[in-house]
C-alpha positions in Angstrom: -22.6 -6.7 5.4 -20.5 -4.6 3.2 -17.2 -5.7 2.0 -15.3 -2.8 4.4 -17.2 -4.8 7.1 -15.8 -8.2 6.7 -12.3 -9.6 7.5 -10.2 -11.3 5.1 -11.3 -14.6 6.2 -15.2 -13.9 5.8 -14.6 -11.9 2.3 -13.1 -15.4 1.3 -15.2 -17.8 2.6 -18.3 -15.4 1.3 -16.7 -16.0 -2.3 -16.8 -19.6 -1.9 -20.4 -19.5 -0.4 -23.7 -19.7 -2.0 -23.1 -15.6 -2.0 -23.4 -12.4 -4.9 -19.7 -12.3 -4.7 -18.4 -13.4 -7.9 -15.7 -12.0 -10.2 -16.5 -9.0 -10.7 -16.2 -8.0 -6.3 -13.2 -10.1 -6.9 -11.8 -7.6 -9.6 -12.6 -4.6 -7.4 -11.1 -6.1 -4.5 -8.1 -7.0 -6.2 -7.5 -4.0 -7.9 -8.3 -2.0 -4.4 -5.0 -4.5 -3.7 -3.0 -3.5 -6.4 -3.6 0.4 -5.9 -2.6 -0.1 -1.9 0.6 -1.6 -3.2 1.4 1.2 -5.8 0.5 3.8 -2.6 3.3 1.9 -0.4 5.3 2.3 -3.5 4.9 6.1 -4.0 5.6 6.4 0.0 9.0 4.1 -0.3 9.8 6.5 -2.9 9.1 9.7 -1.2 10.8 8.9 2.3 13.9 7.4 0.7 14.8 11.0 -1.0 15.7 8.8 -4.0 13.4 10.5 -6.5 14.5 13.7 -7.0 12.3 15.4 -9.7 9.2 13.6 -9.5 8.1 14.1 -5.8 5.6 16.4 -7.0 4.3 13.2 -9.4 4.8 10.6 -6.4 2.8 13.0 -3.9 -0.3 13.5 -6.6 0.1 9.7 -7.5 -0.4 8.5 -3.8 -3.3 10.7 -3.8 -4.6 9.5 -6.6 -4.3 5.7 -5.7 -5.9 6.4 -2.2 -8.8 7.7 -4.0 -8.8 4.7 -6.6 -8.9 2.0 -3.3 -11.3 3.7 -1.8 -13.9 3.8 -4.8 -12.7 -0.1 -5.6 -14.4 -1.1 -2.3 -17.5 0.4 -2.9 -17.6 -0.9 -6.3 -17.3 -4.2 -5.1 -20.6 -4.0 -3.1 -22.2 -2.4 -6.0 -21.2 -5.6 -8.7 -22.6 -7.6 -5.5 -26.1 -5.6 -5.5 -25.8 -5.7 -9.7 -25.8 -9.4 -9.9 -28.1 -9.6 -6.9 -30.7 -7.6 -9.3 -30.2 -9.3 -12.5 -30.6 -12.2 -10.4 -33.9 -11.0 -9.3 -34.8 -9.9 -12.8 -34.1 -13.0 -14.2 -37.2 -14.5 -11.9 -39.5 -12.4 -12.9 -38.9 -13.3 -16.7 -42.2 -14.4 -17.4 -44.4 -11.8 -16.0 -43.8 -9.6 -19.3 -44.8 -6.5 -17.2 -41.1 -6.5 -15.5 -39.6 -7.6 -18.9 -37.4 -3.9 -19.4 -36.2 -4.7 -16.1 -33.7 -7.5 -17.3 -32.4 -5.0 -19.8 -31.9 -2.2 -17.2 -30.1 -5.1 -14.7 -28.0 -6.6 -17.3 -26.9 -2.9 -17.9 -26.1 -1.8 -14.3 -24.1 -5.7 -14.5 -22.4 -4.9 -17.1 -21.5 -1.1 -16.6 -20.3 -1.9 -12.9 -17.5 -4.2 -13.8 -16.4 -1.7 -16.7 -15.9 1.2 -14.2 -14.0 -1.7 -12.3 -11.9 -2.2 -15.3 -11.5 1.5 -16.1 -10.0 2.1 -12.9 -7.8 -0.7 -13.0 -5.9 1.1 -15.9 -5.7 3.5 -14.2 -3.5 1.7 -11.5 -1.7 0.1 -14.1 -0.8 3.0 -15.4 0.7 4.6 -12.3 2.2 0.9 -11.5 4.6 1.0 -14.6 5.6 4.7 -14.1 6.3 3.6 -10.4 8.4 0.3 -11.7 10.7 2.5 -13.7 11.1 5.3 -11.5 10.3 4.1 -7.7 12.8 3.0 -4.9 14.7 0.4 -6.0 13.9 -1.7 -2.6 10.2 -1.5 -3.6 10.0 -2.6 -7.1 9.1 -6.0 -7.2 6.2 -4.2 -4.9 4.8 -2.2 -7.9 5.5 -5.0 -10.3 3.2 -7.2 -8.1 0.9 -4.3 -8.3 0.8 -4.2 -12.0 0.4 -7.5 -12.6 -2.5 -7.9 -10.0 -4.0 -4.9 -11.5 -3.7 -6.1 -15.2 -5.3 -9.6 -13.7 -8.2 -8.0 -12.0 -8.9 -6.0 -15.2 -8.8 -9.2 -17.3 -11.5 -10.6 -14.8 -13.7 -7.4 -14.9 -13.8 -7.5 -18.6 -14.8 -10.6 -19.3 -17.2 -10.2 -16.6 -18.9 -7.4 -18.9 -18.7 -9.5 -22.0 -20.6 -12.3 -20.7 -23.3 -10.4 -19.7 -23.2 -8.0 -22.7 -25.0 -11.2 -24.2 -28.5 -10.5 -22.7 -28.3 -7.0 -23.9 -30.8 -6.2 -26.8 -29.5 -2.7 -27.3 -27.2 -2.6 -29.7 -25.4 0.8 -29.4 -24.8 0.4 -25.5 -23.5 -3.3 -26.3 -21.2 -2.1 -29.8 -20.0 0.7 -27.6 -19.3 -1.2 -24.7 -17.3 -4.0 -27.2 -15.2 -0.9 -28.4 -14.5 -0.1 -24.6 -13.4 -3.5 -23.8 -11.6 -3.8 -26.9 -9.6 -0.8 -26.1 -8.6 -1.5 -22.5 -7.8 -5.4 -23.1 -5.2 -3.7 -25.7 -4.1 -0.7 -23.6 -3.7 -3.1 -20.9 -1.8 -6.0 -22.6 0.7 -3.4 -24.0 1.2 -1.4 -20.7 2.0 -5.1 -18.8 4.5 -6.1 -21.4 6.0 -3.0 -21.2 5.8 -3.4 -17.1 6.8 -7.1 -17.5 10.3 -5.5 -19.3 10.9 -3.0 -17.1 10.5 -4.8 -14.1 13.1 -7.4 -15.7 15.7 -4.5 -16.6 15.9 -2.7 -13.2 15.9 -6.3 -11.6 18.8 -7.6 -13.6 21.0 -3.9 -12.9 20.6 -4.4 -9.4 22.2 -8.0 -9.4 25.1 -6.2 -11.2 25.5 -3.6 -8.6 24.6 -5.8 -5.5 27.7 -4.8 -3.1 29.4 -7.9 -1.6 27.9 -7.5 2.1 24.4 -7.2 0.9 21.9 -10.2 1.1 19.9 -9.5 -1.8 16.9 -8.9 -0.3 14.9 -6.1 -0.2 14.3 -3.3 2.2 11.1 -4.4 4.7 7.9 -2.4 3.9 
């Protein structure tokens, strides 16, 4: 059963079984999550008329993100059937026919959660443009979806550095480090920045909050 198949409750109680879901379906799930909420974000935006001069930026945005959640789901099945076969790999260890096969499974385990990664950015990135330009009734919405994206990233990664370790080749493994190296910085920078943001537009609205209004924010 794929993850599109299962409700939330089984997708849980897979995690905590005996299952191949592990962090890195977690990840993709999660940043599949995040990208939803920076899609209701874009929409907010749109239908509210309040973003005049980046519609054209919302519209390809949403696109964008749909796109993103779609391929996040599938890459969760596909870290599932990674692990599954480095699993499987890792059986065979001592017949030293099937001994490039651990090298090509630690490789599919370690590139799957790095697309995972990749793509979170990707939300990320469209999460802090959204924080300091969407709706203001939606904003805690995309700072949730920065932060869950930036979290889900933080799980992929180390996801591919643990099992960068059984790799013997060294220029996929020093070029994956420099990959990793360069999203775990990219990333940290882009959630501060988000974190700040998020803070700033918060803190005006308290200021301008009209007497008659509750302080909540608009229903999705």
């Amino acid at each position: 059963m794929t993850v599109t198949d299962q409700s939330v409750v089984e997708f849980v109680d897979d995690i905590a079984s005996e299952s191949t879901l592990g962090g890195g379906s977690v990840a993709a799930v999660g940043g599949a999550m995040a990208a939803a909420l920076s899609e209701l974000v874009c929409r907010v935006s749109m239908e509210t008329g309040d973003c005049a001069g980046v519609e054209t930026e919302l519209w390809d945005m949403k696109s964008e993100l749909a796109a993103e959640r779609e391929r996040f789901l599938q890459l969760a099945d596909e870290d599932a059937d990674a692990f599954e076969a480095l699993v499987a790999a890792y059986r065979r260890r001592d017949d030293h026919e099937h001994a490039p096969t651990i090298e090509e499974a630690s490789k599919r385990a370690t590139s799957v959660p790095l697309e995972i990664a990749d793509r979170c950015l990707v939300v990320l990135e469209s999460a802090a443009v959204l924080v300091a330009e969407g709706d203001e009734s939606v904003v805690s919405d995309a700072g949730a979806s920065g932060y869950l994206a930036h979290a889900a990233m933080r799980t992929a990664l180390d996801t591919v550095s643990v099992n960068l370790v059984h790799i013997d080749d060294g220029e996929f493994s020093a070029d994956t480090e420099s990959r990793v190296e360069q999203l775990r910085t990219t990333g940290e920078r882009l959630e501060a920045e988000l974190h700040s943001t998020l803070g700033d537009r918060i803190s005006a609205r308290k200021t301008t909050k009209r007497p008659d209004e509750s302080g909540d924010e608009c229903p999705n």
